[in-house]
C-alpha positions as CSV (number, residue, x, y, z in Angstrom):
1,X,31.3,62.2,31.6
2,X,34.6,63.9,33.5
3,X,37.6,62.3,33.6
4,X,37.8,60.0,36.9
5,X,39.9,61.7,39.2
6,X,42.0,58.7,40.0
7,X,42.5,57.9,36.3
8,X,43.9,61.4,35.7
9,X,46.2,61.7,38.5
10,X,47.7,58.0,37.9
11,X,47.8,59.2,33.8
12,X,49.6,62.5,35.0
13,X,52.3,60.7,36.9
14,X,53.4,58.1,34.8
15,X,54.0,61.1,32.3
16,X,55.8,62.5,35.1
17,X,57.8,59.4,35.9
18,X,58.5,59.1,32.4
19,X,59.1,62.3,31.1
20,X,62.7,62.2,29.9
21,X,62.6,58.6,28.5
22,X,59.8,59.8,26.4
23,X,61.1,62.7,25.1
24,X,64.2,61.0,23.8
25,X,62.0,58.3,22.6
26,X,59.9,61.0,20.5
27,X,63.2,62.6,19.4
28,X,64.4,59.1,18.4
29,X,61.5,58.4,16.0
30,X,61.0,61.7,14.7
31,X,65.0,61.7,13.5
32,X,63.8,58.4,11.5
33,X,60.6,59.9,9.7
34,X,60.6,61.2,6.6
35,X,57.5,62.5,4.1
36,X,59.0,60.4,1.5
37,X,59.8,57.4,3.4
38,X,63.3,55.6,4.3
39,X,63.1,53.6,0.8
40,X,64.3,56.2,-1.6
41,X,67.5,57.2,0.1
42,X,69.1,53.4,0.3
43,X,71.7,53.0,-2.6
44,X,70.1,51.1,-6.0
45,X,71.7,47.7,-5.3
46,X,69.9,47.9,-1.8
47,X,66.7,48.9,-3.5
48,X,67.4,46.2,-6.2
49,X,67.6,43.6,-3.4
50,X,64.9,44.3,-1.7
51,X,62.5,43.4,-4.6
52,X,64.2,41.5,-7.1
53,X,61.4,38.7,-6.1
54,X,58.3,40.5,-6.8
55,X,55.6,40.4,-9.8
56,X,55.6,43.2,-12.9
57,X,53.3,45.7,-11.1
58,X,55.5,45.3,-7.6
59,X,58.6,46.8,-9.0
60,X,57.6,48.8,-10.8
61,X,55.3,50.7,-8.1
62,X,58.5,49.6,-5.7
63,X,61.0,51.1,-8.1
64,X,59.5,54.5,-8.3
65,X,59.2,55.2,-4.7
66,X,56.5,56.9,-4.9
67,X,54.0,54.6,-3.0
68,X,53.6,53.1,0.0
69,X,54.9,49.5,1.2
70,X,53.3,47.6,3.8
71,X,55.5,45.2,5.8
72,X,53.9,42.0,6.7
73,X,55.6,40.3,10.4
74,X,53.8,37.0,10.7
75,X,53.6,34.6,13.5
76,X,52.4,32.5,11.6
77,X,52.8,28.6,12.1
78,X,49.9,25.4,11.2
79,X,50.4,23.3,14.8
80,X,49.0,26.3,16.6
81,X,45.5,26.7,16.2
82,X,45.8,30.4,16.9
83,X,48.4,31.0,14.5
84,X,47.2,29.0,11.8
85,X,44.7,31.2,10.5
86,X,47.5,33.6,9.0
87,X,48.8,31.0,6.5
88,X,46.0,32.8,3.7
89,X,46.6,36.6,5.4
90,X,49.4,37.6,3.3
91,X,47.8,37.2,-0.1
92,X,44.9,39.2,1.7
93,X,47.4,41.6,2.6
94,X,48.8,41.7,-0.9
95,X,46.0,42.0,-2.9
96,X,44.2,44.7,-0.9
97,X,47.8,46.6,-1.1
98,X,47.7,46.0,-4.9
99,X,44.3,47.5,-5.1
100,X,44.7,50.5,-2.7
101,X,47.7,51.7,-5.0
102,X,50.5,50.2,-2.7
103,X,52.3,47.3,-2.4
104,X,53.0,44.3,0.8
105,X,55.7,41.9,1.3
106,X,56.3,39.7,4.1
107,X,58.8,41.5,6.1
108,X,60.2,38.6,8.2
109,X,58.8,35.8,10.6
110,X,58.4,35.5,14.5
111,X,58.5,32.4,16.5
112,X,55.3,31.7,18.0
113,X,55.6,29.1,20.8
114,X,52.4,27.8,22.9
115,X,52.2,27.3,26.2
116,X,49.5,25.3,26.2
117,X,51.6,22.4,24.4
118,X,54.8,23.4,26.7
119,X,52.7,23.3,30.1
120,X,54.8,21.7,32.8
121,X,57.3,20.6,30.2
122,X,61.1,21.8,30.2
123,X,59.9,24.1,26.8
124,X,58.1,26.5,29.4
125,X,61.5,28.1,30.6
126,X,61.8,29.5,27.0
127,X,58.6,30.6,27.4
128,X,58.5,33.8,28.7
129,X,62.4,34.8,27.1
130,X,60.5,34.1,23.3
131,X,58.6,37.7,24.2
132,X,62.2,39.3,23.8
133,X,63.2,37.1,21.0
134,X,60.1,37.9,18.9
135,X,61.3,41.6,19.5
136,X,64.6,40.8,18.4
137,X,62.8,39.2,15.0
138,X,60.3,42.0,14.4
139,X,63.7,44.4,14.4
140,X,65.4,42.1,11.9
141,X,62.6,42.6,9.9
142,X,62.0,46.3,9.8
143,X,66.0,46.3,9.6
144,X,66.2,46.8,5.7
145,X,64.0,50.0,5.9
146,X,62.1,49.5,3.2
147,X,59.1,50.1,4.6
148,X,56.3,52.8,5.3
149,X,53.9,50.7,7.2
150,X,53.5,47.3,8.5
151,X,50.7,44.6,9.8
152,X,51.4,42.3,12.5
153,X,49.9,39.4,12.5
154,X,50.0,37.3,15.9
155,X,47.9,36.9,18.7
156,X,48.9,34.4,21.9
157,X,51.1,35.0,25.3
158,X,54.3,36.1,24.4
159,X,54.1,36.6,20.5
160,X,51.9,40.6,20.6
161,X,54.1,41.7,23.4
162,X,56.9,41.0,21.6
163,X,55.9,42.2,18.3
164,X,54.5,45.2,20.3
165,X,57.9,45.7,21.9
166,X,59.8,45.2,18.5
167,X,57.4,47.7,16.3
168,X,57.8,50.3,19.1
169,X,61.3,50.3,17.8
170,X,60.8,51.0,14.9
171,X,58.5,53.8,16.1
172,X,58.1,56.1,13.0
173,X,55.9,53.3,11.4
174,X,52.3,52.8,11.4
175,X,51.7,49.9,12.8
176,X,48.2,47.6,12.6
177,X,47.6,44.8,14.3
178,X,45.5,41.7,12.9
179,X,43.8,39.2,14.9
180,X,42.8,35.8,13.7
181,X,40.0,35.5,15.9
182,X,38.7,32.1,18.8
183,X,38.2,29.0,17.8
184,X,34.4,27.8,17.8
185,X,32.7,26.9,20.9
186,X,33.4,23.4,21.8
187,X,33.6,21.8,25.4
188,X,32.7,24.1,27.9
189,X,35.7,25.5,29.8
190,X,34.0,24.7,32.8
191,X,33.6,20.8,32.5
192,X,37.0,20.5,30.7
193,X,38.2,21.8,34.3
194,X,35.9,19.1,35.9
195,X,37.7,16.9,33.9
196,X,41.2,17.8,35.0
197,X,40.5,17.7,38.4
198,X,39.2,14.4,38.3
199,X,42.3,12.9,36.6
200,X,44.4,14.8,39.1
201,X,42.3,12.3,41.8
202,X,42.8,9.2,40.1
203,X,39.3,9.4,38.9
204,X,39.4,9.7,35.4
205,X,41.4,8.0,32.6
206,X,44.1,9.6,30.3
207,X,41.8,8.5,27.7
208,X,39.0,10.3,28.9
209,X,41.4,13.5,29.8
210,X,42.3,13.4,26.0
211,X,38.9,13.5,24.9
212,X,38.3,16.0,27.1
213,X,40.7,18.7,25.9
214,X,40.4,17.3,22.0
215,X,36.8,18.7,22.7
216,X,37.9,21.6,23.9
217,X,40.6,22.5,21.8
218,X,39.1,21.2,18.5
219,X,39.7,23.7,15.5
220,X,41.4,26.9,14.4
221,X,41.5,30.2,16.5
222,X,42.7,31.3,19.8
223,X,41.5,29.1,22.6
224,X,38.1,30.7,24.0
225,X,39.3,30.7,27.9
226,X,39.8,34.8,28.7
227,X,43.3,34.0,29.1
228,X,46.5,35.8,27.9
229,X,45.6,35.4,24.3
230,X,42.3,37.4,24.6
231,X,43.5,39.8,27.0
232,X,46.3,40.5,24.6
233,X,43.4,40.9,21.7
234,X,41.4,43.0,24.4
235,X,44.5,45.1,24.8
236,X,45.2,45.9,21.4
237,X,41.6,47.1,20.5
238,X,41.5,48.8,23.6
239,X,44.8,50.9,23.0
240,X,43.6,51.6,19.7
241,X,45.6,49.1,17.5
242,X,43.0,46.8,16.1
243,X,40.4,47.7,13.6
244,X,37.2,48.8,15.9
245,X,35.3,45.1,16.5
246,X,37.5,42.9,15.0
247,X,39.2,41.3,18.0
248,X,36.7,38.6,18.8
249,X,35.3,37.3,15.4
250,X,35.7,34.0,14.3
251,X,38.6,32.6,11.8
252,X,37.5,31.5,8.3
253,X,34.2,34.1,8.1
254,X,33.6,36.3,5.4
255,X,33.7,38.9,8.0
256,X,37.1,37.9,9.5
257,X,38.6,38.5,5.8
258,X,37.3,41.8,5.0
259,X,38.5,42.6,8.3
260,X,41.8,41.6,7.4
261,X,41.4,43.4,3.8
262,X,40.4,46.8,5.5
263,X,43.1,46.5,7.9
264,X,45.6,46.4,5.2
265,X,44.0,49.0,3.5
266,X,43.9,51.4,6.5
267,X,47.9,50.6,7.1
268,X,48.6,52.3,3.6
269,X,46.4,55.1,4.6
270,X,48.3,56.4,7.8
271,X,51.9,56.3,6.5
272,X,54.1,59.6,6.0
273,X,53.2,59.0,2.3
274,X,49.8,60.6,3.3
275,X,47.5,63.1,5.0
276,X,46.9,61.0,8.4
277,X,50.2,59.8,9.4
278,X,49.8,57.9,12.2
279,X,53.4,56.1,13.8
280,X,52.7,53.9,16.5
281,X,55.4,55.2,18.8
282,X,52.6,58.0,19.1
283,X,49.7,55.5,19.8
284,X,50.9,54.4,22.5
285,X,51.6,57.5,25.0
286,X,50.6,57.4,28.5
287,X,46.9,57.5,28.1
288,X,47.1,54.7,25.8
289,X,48.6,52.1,28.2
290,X,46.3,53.5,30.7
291,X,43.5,52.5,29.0
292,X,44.9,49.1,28.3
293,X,45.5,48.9,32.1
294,X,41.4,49.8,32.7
295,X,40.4,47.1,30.0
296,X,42.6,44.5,31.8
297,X,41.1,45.5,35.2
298,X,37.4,45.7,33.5
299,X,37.7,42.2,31.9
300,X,39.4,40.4,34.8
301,X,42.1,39.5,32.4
302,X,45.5,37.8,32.5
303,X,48.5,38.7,35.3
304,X,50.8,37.7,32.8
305,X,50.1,41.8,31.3
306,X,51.2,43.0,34.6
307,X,54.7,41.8,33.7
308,X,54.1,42.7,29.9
309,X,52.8,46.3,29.7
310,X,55.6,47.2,31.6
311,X,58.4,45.7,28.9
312,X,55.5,47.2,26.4
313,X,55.4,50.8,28.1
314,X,59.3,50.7,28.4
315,X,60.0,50.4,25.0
316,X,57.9,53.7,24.0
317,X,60.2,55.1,26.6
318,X,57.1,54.9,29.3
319,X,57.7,54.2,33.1
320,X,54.6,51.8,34.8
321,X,54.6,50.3,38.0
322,X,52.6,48.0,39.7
323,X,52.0,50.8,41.6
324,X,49.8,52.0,38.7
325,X,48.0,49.0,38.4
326,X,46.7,48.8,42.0
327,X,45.8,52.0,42.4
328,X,43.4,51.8,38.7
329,X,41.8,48.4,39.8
330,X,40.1,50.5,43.1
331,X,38.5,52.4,40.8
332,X,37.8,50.2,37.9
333,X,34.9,48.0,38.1
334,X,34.3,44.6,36.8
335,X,32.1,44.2,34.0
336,X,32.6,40.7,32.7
337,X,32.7,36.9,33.5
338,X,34.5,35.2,30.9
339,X,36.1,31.9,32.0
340,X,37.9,31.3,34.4
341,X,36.3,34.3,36.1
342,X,32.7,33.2,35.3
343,X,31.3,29.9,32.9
344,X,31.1,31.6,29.9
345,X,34.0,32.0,26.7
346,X,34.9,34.9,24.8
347,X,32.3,34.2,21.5
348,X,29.7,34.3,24.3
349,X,31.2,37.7,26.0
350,X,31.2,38.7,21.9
351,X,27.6,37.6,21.4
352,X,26.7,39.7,24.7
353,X,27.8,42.7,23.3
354,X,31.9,42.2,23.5
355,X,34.7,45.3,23.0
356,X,32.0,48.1,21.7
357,X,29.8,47.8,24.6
358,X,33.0,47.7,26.9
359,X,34.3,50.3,25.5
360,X,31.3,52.5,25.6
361,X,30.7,51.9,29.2
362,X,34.0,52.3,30.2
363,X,34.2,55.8,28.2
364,X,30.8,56.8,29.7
365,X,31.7,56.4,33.1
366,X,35.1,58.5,32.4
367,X,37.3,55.8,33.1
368,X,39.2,55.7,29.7
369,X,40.7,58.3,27.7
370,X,38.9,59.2,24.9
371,X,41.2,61.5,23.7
372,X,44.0,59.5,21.8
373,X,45.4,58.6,18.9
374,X,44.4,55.3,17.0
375,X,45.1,53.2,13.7
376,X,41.2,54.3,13.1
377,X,41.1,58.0,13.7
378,X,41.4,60.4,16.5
379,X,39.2,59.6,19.6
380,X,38.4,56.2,21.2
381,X,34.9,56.6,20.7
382,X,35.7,55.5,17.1
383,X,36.0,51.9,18.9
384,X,32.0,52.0,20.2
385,X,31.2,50.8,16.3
386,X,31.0,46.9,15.7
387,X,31.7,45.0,11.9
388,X,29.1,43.3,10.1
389,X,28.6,43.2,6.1
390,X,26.0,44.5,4.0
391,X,23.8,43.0,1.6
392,X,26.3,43.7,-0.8
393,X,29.4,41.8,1.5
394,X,30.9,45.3,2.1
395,X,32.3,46.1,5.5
396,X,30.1,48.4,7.3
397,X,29.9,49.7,11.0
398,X,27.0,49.6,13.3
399,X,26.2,51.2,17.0
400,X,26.5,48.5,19.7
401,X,22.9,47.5,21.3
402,X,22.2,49.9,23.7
403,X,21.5,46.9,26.5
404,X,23.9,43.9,26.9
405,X,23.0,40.7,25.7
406,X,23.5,39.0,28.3
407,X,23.9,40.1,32.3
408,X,25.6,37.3,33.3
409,X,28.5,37.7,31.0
410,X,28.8,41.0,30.4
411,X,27.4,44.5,32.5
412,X,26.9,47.9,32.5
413,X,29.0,50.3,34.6
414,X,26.2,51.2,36.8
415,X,25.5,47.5,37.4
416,X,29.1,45.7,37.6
417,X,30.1,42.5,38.9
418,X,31.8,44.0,41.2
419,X,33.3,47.2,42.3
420,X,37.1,47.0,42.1
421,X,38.9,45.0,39.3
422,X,40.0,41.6,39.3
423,X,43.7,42.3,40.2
424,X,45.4,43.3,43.4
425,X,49.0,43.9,44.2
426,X,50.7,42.6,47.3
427,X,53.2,44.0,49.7
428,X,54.5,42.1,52.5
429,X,57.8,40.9,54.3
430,X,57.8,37.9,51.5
431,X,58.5,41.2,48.9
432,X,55.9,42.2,46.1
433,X,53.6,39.7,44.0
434,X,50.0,40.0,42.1
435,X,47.0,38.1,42.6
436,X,44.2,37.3,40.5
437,X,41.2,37.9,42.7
438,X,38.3,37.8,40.1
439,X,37.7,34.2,39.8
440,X,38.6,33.7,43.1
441,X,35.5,33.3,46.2
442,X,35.5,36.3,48.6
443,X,35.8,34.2,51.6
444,X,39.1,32.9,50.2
445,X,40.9,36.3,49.5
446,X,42.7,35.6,53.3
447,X,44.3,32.6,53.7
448,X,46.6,32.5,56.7
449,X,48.7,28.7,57.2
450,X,51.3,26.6,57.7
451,X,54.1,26.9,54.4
452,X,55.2,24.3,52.6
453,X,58.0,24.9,50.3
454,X,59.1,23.5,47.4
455,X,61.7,24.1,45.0
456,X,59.8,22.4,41.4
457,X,56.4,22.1,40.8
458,X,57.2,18.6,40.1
459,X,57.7,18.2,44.2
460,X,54.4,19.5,44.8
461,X,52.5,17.0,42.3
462,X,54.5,14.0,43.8
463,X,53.9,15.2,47.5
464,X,50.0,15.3,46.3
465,X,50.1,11.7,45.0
466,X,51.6,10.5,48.0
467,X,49.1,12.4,50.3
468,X,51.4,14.0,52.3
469,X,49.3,17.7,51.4
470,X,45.9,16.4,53.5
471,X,46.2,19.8,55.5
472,X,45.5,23.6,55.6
473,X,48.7,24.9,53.6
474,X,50.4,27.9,51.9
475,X,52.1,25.6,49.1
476,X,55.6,28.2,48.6
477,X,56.7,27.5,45.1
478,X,59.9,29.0,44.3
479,X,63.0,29.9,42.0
480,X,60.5,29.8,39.4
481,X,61.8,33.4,38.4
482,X,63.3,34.9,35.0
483,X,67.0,34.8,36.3
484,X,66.2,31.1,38.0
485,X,64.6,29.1,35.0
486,X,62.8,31.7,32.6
487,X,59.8,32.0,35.1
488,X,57.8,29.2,33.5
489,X,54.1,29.0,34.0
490,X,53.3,26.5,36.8
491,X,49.7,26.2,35.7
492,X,49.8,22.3,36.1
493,X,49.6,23.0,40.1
494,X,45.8,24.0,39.4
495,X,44.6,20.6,39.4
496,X,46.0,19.0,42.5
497,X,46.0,22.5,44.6
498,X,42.2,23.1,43.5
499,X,41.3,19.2,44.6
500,X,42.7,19.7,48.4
501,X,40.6,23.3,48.4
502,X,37.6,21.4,47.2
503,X,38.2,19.1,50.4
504,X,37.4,21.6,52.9
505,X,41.1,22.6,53.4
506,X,42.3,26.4,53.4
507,X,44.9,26.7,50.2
508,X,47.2,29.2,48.8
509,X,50.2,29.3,46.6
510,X,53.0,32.2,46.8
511,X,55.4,31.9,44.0
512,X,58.3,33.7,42.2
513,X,56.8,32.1,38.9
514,X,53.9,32.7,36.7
515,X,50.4,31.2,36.7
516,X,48.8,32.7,33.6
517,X,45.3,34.1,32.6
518,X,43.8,30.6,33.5
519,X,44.7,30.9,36.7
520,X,41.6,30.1,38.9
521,X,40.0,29.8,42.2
522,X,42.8,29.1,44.3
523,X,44.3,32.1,45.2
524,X,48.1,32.9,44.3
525,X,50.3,35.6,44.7
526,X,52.6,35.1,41.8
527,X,55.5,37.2,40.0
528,X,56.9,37.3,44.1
529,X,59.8,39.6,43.4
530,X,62.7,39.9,44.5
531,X,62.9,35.9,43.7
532,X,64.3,33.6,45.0
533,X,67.6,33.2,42.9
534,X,67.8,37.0,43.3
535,X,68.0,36.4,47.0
536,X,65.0,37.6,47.6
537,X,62.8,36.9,51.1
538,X,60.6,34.5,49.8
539,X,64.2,32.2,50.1
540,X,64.2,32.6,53.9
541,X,60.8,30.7,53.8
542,X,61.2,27.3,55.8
543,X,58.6,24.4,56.0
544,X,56.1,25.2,59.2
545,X,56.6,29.2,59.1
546,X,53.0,30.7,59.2
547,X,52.1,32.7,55.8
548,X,49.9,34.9,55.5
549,X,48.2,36.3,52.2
550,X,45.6,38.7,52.7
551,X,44.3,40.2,48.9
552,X,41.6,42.6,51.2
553,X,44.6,44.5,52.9
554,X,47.2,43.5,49.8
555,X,49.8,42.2,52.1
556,X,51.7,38.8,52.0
557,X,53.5,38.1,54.9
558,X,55.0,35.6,57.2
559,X,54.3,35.4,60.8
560,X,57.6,34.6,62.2
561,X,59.8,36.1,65.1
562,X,61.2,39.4,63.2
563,X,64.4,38.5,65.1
564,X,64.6,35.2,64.2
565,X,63.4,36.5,60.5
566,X,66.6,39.1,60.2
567,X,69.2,36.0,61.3
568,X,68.0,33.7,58.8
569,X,69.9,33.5,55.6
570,X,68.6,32.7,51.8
571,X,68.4,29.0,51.0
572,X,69.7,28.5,47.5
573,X,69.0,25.3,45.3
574,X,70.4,23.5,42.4
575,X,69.4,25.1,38.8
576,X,71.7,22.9,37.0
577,X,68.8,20.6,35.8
578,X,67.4,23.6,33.8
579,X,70.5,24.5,32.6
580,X,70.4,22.5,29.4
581,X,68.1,20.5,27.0
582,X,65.4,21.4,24.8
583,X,67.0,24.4,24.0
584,X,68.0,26.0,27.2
585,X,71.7,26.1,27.1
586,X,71.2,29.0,24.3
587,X,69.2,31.0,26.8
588,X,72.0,31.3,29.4
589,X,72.7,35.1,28.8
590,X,68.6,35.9,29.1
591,X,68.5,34.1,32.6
592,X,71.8,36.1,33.2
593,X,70.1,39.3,32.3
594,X,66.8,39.2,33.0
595,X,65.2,42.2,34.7
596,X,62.8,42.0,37.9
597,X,59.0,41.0,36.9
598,X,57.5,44.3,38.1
599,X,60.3,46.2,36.0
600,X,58.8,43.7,33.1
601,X,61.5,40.5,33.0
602,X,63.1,42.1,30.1
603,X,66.4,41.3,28.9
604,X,66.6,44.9,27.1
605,X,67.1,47.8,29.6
606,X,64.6,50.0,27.2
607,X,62.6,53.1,29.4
């Protein structure tokens, strides 16, 4: 099928936007590639350094020069259950490099931080600022240049962006990316909710709320909510990074490891050693983060990537704006429900058909480019093949079934969930923010009431225990922004904020912080920028002043005097409590320099 117009036309100008700070990007990597690679022209001690550790065969292979070497950036740690699946990759890695002629090392490690553990504690305003420092790693790394390739292996919030942002320095080299796949299905997502909600009404026990999430989060693997960890998966397969399939299966298969094997295998292929050199700085263009733009639209995924594929797209010297993002979703429909946006997790969405059948449909109805470069070949249609093994445990690819598996989980473009994607930008008198609107009820995407404004989440929670919240309210949340306290997630207000909605009362946050891809049925404009610490508007918000957030017309506004609006000055509030402790006092220049959230909360002034 054509192109969709609107596609095009948003594709064409970004590339206008962007067109000097790509070119010098281009220029950049292209002064750092070489046929032979980097290796060769460091001095002999250098060289010497660089593998006096490995095996016989190693250095000797490493020694000559003459063949390719795979870096190896793990996130790995064992208390994440995400993460802890790469503890057996690297002698995957290694031996599939060994048998392909090559040779892998493990380059350097990445922290890899969970928000999940960190939610509403003082570790969530580091948080967001780990996506830069993961960057900062993944350039340490590469920094020895001894390298014609490398394999990332990470998958949760903060960790891809930032080895995204980190190999897009380092722009002349391939680049694959791994996944280790969810966890099992365990508790449903919907009744751990339940469950949550209760507790936050005095209705349940912590006992019972610890059994509750120990069913839910009970074993290795990414956590099977379609939050930020699977939209980052999604993204990466989508924008032609991943091996075609491979994002959704399960840690500890047979199929998961030859996965991993191939991966390594293809990474040795596309260096400048070779015939198809590939570098990642190319991957990604324009039409590349276009289509990761589409798949997060599509897929109802995470807000948190409307702060991140801008810092992603800036460091390939590519300018998005929100802008962008609003005007894709009108034309992108939704084709999945993947908790919280439906009942269902992401090995059901998999089962139903998963990123092939996306993929396909999305291509079909000319809403992706298919015309791009990825780690698998020229083309996207490449990506309409799913894994399995043969009768021989080879890795083979199949055609996706031509009919999903299951409607309620995943659809066809001709029959969507809906029309428009499950994002929408807001402009008002407040300033900008984003809004999740897919798992949100039609009939609350307008909420118009009273504010009430509070400077912690912790304020909110203890006005909720003390009933004072028994009311119609726009809860204002705020100097919860990078430059503030590292723009933590506030997900914990979920619970108590979804309890007075499920008593009959109209309910709305607007915040300057971050909700994340669990963010559910209440609607929130979040990422409100300018914030609050920034002197933005939303700091001229007083307890009483009528709000107004209205997702149909994307506006967020308050219904106050404009007179009386222009005289009123910024309230500011005492920070010095997250100042210090648990690690915050080293993170005083990344609050200093953080960037706005729709320019991508970057410390790093990159496009």
């Amino acid at each position: 099928m054509a192109q969709n117009a609107r596609v095009a036309e948003v594709t064409e100008r970004i590339a206008a936007r962007s067109h000097d700070g790509r070119a010098r990007y281009l220029d950049r990597i292209a002064a750092y590639a070489t046929p032979t690679g980097r290796r060769q022209g460091l001095g002999c001690a250098n060289q010497a350094h660089a593998f006096a550790a490995c095996g016989p065969t190693e250095k000797a292979r490493l020694k000559d020069g003459i063949t390719p070497n795979l870096a190896i950036i793990t996130a790995y740690n064992d208390m994440l259950s995400a993460h802890q699946p790469y503890e057996t990759y690297p002698a995957l890695i290694r031996r599939a490099a060994l048998e392909a002629g090559g040779t892998a090392q493990v380059a350097g490690g990445v922290p890899a931080m969970c928000d999940g553990v960190t939610q509403g504690e003082a570790g969530m305003e580091l948080s967001l600022f780990s996506r830069d420092v993961i960057a900062l790693a993944t350039a340490v790394a590469l920094s020895h240049q001894t390298f014609d390739a490398a394999v990332y292996l990470g998958v949760c919030d903060k960790i891809v962006p930032g080895l995204v942002i980190g190999a897009l320095s380092f722009g002349h080299l391939p680049a694959v990316f791994i996944p280790a796949g969810p966890m099992t299905s365990g508790l449903s997502n919907d009744a751990k909710s339940r469950t949550r909600q209760l507790y936050a009404e005095g209705k349940a026990t912590r006992a019972e709320l610890l059994e509750s999430e120990m069913q839910s989060y009970h074993g290795p693997g990414t956590c099977t909510f379609y939050g930020t960890a699977n939209t980052n998966q999604m993204l990466m397969e989508i924008m032609g990074l991943h091996l075609p399939g491979s994002s959704f299966v399960n840690p500890g298969s047979g199929l998961r490891d030859a996965l991993t094997t191939e991966a390594a295998r293809r990474a040795l292929t596309i260096t400048a050693l070779g015939n198809t050199y590939t570098p990642v700085g190319r991957v990604l263009d324009e039409k590349a983060f276009v289509n990761g733009i589409i798949g997060l639209h599509a897929t109802g995924g995470s807000t948190n990537l409307t702060i991140h594929l801008i810092a992603m797209a800036a460091a390939a010297g590519i300018r998005l704006a929100w802008n962008d993002f609003a005007d894709l979703a009108e034309v992108t429909p939704l084709l999945t429900r993947v908790y919280p946006n439906g009942k269902a997790d992401v090995n059901h969405f998999h089962a139903a058909g998963g990123m092939p059948f996306l993929i396909r449909e999305l291509l079909d109805a000319g809403l992706l480019h298919e015309d791009v470069r990825t780690v698998w070949g020229e083309g996207l249609r490449h990506y309409v093949a799913e894994p399995g093994l043969d009768a021989q445990g080879g890795l083979e690819w199949r055609a996706p079934a031509a009919e999903t598996g299951d409607a309620g989980i995943l659809r066809p473009a001709s029959n969507p969930f809906q029309a428009t994607g499950g994002l929408r930008v807001l402009d008002g008198d407040i300033g900008r923010a984003v809004m999740k609107t897919s798992a949100v009820a039609p009939e609350r995407h307008i909420i118009e009431a009273p504010a009430r404004v509070f400077h912690s989440q912790e304020e909110l929670q203890a006005a909720f225990k003390a009933k004072q919240l028994e009311c119609d309210m726009v809860a204002v949340v705020r100097f919860q922004g990078p430059q503030a306290n590292g723009m933590p997630e506030l997900h914990k207000l979920m619970p108590p904020l979804g309890v007075l909605q499920d008593r009959g009362f109209k309910i709305a946050l607007v915040t300057d912080g971050r909700l994340s891809g669990a963010s559910g049925k209440v609607p929130a404009a979040i990422h409100v920028t300018p914030e609050a610490a920034d002197g933005g508007p939303i700091a001229l918000i007083r307890d009483g002043d009528r709000v107004r957030v209205d997702a149909v017309a994307g506006r967020i506004d308050v219904l106050v005097d404009p007179a009386e609006w222009a005289e009123r000055v910024p309230v500011e509030a005492d920070l010095s409590a997250n100042q210090s402790g648990v690690g915050r006092e080293l993170f005083a220049a990344f609050r200093a320099n953080a960037g706005r959230a729709d320019l991508g909360a970057a410390i790093f002034a990159l496009a």
